[in-house]
C-alpha positions in Angstrom: 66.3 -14.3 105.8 68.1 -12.7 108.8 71.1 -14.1 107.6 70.8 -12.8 104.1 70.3 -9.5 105.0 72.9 -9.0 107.5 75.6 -10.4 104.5 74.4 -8.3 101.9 74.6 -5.7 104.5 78.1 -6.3 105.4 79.3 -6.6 101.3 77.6 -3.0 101.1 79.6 -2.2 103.5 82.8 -3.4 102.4 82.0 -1.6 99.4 81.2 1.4 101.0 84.3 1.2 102.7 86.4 0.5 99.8 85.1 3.3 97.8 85.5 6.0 100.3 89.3 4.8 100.3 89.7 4.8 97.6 88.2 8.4 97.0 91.0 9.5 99.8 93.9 7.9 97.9 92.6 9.7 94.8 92.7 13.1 96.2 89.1 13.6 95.9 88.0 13.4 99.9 84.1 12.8 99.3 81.7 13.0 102.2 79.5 9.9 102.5 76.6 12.1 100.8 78.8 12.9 98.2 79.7 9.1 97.9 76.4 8.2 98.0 75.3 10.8 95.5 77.7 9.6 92.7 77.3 5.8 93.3 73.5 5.9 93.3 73.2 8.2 90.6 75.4 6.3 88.4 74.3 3.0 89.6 70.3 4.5 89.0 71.3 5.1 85.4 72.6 2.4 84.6 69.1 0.8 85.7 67.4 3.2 83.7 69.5 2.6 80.8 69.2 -1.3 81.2 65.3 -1.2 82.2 64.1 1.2 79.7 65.8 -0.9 76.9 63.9 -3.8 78.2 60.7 -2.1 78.3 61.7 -1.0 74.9 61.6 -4.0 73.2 58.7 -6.1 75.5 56.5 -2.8 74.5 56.7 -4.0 71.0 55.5 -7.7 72.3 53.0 -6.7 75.0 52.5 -3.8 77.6 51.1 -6.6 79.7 54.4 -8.1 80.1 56.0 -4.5 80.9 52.8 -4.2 83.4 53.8 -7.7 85.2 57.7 -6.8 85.2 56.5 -3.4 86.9 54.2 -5.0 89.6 56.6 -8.3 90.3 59.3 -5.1 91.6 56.6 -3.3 93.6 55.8 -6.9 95.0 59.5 -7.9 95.7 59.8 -4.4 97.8 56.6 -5.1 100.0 57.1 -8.7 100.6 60.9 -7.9 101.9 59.1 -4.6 103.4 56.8 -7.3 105.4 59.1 -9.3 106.5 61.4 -6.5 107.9 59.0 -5.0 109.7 58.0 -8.5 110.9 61.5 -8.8 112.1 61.3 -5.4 114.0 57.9 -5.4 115.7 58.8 -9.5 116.5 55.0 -10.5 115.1 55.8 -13.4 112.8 59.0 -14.6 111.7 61.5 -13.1 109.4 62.0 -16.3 107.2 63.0 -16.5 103.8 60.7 -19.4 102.8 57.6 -16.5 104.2 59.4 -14.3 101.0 59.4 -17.1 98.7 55.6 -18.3 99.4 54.6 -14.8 99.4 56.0 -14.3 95.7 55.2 -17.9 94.6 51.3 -17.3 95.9 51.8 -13.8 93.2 53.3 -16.0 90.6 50.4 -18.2 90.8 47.6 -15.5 90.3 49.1 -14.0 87.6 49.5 -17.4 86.2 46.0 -17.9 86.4 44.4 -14.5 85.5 46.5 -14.9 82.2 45.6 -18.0 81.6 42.0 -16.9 82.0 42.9 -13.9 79.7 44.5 -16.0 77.0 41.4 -18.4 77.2 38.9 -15.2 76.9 40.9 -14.1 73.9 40.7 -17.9 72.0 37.0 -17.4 72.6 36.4 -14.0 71.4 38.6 -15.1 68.4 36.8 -17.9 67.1 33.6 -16.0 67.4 34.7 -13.6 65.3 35.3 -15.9 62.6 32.3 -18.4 62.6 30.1 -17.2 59.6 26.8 -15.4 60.6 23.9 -17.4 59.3 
């Protein structure tokens, strides 16, 4: 996990470096908070863009499925979160198997809850069409 942090911490910031060059060479001499304010912003709209034409179309299937995209990225954040702060207090270890289990153990739940769900449904549904006597 260490590992994979400190290299997608370096390509940021080769990229970072890249882009503030090339800035210079094209006459427009941002400060990093100007760098970081275009890159960001643009990058953040593309997201939008992308996500909210995903949520678009899943909207039309099921909210639930917007609902699980929605709580799998606020799961992602605090399992890295854990395991970061894990690294800097030095209770536990920073491992990326601890990442995967954590989101695997989520994966499972939700696996089971809609199952349950789907199962609660089937019943309700063939309730409603057994004739009354």
């Amino acid at each position: 996990m260490k590992e994979i942090i400190l290299i997608l911490a370096e390509l940021v910031n080769i990229w970072h470096d890249v882009l503030l060059d090339l800035t210079r060479v094209l006459g427009w001499d941002l400060s990093d908070k100007d760098l970081h304010f275009w890159v960001i912003g643009i990058l953040g709209l593309i997201a939008l863009l992308f996500v909210d034409s995903l949520f678009q179309a899943l909207s039309k299937l099921s909210i639930s499925a917007i609902s699980f995209l929605f709580t799998f990225s606020m799961v992602l954040v605090f399992v890295f979160a854990v395991e970061i702060q894990q690294k800097i207090t030095g209770r536990g270890n920073m491992e990326f198997g601890d990442a995967a289990a954590s989101i695997f153990g989520f994966l499972v739940f939700c696996g089971v809850y809609f199952v349950i769900r789907l199962l609660w449904r089937w019943v309700q549904a063939s309730r409603r069409k057994q004739p009354t006597s």
